[in-house]
C-alpha positions in Angstrom: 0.0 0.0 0.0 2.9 2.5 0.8 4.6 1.4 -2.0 1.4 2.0 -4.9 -0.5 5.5 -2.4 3.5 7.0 -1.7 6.4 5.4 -3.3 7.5 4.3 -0.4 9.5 1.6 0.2 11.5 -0.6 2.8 14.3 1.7 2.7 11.8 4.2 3.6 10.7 2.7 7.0 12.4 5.1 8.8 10.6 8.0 7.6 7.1 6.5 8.2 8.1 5.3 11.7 9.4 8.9 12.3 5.8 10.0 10.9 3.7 8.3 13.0 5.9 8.7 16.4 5.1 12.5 15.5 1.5 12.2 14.9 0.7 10.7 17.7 2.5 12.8 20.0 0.9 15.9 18.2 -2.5 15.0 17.4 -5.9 16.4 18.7 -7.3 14.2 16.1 -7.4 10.6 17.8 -10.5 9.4 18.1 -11.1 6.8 21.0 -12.5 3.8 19.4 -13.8 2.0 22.3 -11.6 0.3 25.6 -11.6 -2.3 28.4 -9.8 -3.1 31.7 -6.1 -3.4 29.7 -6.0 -0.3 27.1 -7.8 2.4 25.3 -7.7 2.6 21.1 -7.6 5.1 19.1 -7.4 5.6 15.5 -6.0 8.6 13.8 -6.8 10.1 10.3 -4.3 11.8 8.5 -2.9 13.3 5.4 1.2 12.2 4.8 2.8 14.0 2.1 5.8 11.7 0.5 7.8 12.6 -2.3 5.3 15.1 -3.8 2.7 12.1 -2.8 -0.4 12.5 -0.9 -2.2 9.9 1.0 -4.6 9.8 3.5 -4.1 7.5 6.5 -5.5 5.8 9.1 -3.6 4.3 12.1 -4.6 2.6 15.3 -3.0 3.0 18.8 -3.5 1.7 22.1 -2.7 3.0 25.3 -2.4 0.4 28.5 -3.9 1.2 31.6 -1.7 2.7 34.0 0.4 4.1 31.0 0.6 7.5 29.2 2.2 6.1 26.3 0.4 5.4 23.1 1.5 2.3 21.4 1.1 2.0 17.3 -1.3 -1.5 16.4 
């Protein structure tokens, strides 16, 4: 999917990681998708911009109980 929406590819990997990492530690736009005694989910919706490539994207996250610390699905 990277590959076809972005032109991304493996060697690429770090640039999506870094992209996410700073979405979800900047975003107003997570959207709690439900919970239970172990975590909370969220998904978030976003444009990414690649290599004069737009796509947008969706990604889920989790936090654990007890934890501030969202965690990519």
């Amino acid at each position: 999917m990277f590959a076809a929406a972005l032109g991304m590819s493996r060697k690429d990997a770090g640039a999506l990681r870094d992209w996410l990492l700073q979405l979800a530690a900047n975003s107003g736009d997570a959207v709690e998708t439900g919970s239970d005694a172990y975590r909370q989910r969220f998904e978030i919706l976003a444009e990414m911009r690649y290599v004069g490539r737009n796509a947008r994207l969706r990604s889920a996250w989790m936090i654990r109980t007890g934890e501030d610390l969202p965690r990519l699905v």
